[in-house]
MILUMBA-763832 format. One record per atom (N, C-alpha, C): residue number from 1; atom name; x, y, z. Coordinates in steps of 0.2 Angstrom, whole numbers. Layout:
<vexzas>
+------+------+-------+-------+-------+
| zaza | roba |    c1 |    c2 |    c3 |
+------+------+-------+-------+-------+
|  NUM |   CA |     X |     Y |     Z |
...
+------+------+-------+-------+-------+
</vexzas>
This chain:
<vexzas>
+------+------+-------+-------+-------+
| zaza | roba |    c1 |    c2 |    c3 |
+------+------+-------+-------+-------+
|    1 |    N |   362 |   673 |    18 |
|    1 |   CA |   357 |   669 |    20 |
|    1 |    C |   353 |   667 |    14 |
|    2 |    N |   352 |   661 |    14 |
|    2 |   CA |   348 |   659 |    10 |
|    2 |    C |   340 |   659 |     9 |
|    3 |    N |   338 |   661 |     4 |
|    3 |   CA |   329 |   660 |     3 |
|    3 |    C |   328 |   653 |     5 |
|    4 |    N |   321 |   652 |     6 |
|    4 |   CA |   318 |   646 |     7 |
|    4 |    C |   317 |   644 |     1 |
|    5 |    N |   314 |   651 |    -3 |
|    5 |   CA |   313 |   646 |   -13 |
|    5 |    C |   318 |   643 |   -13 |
|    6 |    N |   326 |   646 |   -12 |
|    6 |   CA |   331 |   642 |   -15 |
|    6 |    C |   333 |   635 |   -13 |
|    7 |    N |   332 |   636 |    -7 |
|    7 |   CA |   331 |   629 |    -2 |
|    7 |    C |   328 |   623 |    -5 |
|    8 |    N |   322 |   626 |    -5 |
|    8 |   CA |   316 |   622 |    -8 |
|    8 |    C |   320 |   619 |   -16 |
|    9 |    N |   322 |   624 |   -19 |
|    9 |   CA |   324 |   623 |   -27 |
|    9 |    C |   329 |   618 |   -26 |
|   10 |    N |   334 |   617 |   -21 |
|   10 |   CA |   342 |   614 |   -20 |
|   10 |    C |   338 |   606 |   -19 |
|   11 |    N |   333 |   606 |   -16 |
|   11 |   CA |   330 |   602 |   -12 |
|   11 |    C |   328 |   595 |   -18 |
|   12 |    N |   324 |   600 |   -21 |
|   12 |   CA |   320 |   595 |   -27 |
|   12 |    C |   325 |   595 |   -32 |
|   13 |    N |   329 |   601 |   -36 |
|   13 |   CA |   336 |   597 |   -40 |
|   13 |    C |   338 |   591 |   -35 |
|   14 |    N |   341 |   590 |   -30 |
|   14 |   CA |   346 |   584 |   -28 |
|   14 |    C |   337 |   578 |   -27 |
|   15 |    N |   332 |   580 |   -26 |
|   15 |   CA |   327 |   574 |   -30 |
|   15 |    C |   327 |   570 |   -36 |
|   16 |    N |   329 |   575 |   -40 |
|   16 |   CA |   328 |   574 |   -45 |
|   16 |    C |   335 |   571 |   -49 |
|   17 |    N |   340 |   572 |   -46 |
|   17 |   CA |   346 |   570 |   -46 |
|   17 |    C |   350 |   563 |   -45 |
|   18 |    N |   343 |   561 |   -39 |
|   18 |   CA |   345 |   554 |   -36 |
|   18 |    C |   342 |   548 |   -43 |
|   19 |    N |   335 |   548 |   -46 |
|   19 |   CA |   334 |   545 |   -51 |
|   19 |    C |   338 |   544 |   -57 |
|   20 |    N |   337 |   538 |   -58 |
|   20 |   CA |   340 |   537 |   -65 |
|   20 |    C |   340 |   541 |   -73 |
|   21 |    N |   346 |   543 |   -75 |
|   21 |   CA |   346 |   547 |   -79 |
|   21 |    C |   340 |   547 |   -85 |
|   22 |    N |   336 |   551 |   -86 |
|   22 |   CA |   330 |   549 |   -91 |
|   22 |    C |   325 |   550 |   -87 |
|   23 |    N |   323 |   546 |   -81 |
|   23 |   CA |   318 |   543 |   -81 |
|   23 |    C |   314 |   552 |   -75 |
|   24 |    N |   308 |   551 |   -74 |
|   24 |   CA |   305 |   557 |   -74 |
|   24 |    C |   302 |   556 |   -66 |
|   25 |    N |   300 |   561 |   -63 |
|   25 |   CA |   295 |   561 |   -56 |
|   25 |    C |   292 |   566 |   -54 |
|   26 |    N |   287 |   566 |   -52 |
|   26 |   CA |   280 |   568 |   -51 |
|   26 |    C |   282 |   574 |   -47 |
|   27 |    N |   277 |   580 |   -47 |
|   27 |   CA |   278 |   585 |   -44 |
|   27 |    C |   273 |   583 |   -35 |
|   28 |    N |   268 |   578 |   -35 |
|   28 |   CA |   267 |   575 |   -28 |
|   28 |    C |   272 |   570 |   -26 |
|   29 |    N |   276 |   567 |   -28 |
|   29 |   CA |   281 |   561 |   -26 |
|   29 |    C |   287 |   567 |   -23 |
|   30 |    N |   290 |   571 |   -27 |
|   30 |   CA |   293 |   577 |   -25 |
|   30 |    C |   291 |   580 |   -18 |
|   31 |    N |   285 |   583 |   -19 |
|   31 |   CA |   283 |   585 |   -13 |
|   31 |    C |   285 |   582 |    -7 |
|   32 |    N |   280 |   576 |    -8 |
|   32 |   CA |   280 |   573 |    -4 |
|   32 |    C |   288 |   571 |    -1 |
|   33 |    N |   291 |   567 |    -3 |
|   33 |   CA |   299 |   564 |    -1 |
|   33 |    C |   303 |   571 |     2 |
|   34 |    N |   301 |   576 |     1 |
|   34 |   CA |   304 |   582 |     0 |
|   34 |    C |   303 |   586 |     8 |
|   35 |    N |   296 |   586 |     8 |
|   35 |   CA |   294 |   590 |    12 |
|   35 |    C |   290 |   597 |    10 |
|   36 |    N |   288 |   599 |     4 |
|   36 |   CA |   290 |   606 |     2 |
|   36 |    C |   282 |   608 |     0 |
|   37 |    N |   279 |   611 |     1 |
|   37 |   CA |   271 |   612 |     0 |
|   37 |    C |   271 |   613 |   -10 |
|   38 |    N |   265 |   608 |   -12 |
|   38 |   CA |   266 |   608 |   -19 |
|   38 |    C |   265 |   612 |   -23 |
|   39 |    N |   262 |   616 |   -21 |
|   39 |   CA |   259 |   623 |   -25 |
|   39 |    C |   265 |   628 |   -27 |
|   40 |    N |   268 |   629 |   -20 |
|   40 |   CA |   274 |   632 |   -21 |
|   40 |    C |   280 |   627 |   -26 |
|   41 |    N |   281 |   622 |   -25 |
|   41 |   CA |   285 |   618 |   -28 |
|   41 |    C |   284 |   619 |   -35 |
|   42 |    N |   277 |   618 |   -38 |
|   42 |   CA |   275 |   620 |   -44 |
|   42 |    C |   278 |   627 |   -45 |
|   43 |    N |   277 |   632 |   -44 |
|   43 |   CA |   280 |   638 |   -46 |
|   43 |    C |   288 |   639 |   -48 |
|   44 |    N |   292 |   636 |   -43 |
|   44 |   CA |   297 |   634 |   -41 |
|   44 |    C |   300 |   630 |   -48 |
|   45 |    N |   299 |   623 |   -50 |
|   45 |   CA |   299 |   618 |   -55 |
|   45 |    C |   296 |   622 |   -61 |
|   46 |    N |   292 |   628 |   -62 |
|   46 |   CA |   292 |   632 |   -66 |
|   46 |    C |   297 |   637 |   -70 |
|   47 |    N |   296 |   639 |   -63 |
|   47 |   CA |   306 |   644 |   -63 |
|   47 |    C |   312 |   640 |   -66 |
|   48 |    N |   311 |   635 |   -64 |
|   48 |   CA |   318 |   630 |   -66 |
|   48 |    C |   317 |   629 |   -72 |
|   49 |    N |   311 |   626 |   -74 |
|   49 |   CA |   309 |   628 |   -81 |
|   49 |    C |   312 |   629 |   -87 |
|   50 |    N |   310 |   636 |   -85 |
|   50 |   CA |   311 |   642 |   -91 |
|   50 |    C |   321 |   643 |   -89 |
|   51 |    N |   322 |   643 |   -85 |
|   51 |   CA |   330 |   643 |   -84 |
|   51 |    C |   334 |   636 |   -87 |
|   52 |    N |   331 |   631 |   -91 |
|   52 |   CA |   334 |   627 |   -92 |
|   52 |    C |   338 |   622 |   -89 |
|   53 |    N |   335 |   621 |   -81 |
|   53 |   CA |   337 |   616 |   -78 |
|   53 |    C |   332 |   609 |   -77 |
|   54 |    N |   330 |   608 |   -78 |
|   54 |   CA |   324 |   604 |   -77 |
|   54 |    C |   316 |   603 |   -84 |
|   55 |    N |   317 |   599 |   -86 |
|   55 |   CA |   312 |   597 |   -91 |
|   55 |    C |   304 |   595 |   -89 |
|   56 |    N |   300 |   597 |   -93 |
|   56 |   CA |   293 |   593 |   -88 |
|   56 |    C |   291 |   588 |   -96 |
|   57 |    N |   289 |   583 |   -93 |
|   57 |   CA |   283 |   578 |   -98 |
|   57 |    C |   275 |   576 |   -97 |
|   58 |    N |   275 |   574 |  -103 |
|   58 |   CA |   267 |   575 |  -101 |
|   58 |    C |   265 |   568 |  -100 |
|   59 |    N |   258 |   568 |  -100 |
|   59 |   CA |   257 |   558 |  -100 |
|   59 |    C |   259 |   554 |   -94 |
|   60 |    N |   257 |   546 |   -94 |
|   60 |   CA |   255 |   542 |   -91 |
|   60 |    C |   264 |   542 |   -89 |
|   61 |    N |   268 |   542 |   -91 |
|   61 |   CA |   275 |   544 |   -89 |
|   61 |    C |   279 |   550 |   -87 |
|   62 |    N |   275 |   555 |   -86 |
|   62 |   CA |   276 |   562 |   -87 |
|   62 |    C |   280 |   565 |   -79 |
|   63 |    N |   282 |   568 |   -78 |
|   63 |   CA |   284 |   572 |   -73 |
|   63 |    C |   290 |   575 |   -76 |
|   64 |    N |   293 |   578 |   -71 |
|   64 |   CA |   300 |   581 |   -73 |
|   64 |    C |   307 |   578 |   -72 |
|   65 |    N |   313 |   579 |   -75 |
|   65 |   CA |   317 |   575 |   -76 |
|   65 |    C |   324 |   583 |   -74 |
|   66 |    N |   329 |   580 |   -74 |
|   66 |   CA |   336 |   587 |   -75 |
|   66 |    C |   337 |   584 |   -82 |
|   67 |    N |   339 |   592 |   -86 |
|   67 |   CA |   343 |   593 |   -90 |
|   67 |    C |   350 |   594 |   -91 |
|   68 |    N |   353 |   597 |   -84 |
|   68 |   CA |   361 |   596 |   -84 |
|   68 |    C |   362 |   594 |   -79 |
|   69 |    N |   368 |   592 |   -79 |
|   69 |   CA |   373 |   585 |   -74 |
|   69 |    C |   374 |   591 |   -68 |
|   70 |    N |   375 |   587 |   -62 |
|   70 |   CA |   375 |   589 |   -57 |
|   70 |    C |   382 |   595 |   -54 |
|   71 |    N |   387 |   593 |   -60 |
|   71 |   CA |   391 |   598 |   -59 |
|   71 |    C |   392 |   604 |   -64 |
|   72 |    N |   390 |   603 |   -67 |
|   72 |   CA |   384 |   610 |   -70 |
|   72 |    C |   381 |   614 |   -67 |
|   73 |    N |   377 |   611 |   -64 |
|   73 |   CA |   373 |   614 |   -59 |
|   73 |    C |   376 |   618 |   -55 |
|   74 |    N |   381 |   614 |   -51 |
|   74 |   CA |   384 |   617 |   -46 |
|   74 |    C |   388 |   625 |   -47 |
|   75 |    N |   386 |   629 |   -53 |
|   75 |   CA |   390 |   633 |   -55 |
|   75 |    C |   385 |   638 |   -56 |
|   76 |    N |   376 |   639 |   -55 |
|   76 |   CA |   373 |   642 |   -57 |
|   76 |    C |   368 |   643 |   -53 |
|   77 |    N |   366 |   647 |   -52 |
|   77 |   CA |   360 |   653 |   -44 |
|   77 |    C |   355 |   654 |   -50 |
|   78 |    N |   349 |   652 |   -44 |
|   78 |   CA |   340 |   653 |   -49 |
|   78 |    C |   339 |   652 |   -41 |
|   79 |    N |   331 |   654 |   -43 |
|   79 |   CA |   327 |   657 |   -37 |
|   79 |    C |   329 |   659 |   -33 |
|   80 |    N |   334 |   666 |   -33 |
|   80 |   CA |   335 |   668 |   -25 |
|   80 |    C |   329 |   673 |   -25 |
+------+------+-------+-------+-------+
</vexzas>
């Protein structure tokens, strides 16, 4: 069985997935396309974080982006 955090996690990588590579998106545009209540997502985007899956930025362009390609990912468990 899987956790919901990881759900939630699977959920927002393949968000953050679908954008062009570089370019960044918001932890409410997330939320929101997503489904995922933000407070939790933020803790979540945090974890990813520190695991090196996911980058944040700061400023009028800022949000977070992925750090490794999707098949990368696909070989690697965080948030259970």
């Amino acid at each position: 069985m899987i956790s919901q955090k990881s759900k939630y996690a699977l959920r927002a990588l393949l968000a953050l997935a679908r954008i062009a590579p570089g370019e960044t998106m918001r932890i409410a545009a997330i939320a929101a396309g997503e489904t995922i209540p933000k407070k939790f997502l933020e803790q979540i985007l945090l974890e990813l974080k520190r695991a090196g899956f996911v980058e944040s930025r700061r400023g009028k362009h800022g949000g977070y982006l992925l750090l490794r390609s999707l098949r990368r990912l696909s070989s690697v468990t965080c948030c259970g």
